[in-house]
N, C-alpha and C positions, 0 to 999 in steps of 0.2 A: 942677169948680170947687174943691173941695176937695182932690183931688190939686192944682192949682199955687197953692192957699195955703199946703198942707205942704210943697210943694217951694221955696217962698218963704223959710219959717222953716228948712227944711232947711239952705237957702242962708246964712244968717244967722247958724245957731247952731251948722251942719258944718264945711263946703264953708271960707267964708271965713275965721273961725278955726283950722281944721287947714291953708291953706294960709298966710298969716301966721307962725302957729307954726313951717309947718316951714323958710320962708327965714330967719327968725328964727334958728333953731336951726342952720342949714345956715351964714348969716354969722358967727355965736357959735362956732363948732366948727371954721372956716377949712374948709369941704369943699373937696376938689379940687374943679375948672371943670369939669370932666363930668358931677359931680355935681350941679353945681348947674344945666348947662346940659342935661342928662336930667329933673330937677326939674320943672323947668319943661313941659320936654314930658310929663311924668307928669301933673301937674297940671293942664295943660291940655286930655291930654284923659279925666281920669278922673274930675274933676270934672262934664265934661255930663252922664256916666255917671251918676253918683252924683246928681246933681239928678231925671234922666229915670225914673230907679227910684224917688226919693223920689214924684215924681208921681205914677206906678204904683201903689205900695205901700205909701199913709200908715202905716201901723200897721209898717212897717218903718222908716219915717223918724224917726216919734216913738221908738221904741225908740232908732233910732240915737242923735238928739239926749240921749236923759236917758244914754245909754251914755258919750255921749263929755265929758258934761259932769259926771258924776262919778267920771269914770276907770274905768269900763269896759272901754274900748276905746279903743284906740290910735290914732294919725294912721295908721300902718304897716297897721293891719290892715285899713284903708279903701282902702288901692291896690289897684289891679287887677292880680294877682299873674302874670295873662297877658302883661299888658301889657309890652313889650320893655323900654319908655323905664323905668317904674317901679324895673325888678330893682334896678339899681346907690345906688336911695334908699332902698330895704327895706332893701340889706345895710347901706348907710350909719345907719340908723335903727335897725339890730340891732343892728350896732357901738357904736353911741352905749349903750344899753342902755334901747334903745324897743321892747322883747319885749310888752307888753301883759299 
């Protein structure tokens, strides 16, 4: 019960803010269409990712939240760096100078 309230506010204060920000940031910067069209599949699914851990591991989630809300830690450093679809939005988001 308490992992999917933190994965609740995970959702809230993570998840849907660093994705916002980064189409935000991805239409503001004119990314090429692969980028933005890998974005998306990055997104979609490293987000369940990122929620399914918050549930797991409140005390990882809370940390993430206060990290990323006073610049801690980065949109970029939240991708799953395995992840095939993500690579081309890391470089994109390095390039931009979202080094964390």
């Amino acid at each position: 019960m308490i992992g999917e309230f933190v994965a609740s506010l995970f959702a809230s204060f993570v998840v849907e803010p660093v994705q916002a920000g980064l189409r935000e940031r991805l239409e503001e910067a004119r990314a090429p269409v692969e980028v933005v069209s890998q974005a998306s599949d990055c997104l979609g699914t490293t987000g369940p990712i990122l929620l399914a851990r918050a549930g797991e591991e409140p005390w990882w989630a809370v940390t993430t939240i206060v990290s990323v809300a006073v610049g801690w830690q980065t949109a970029a450093e939240l991708l799953d760096a395995g992840n095939p679809a993500c690579g081309s939005l890391a470089n994109f988001l390095v390039s931009q100078g979202e080094t964390g």
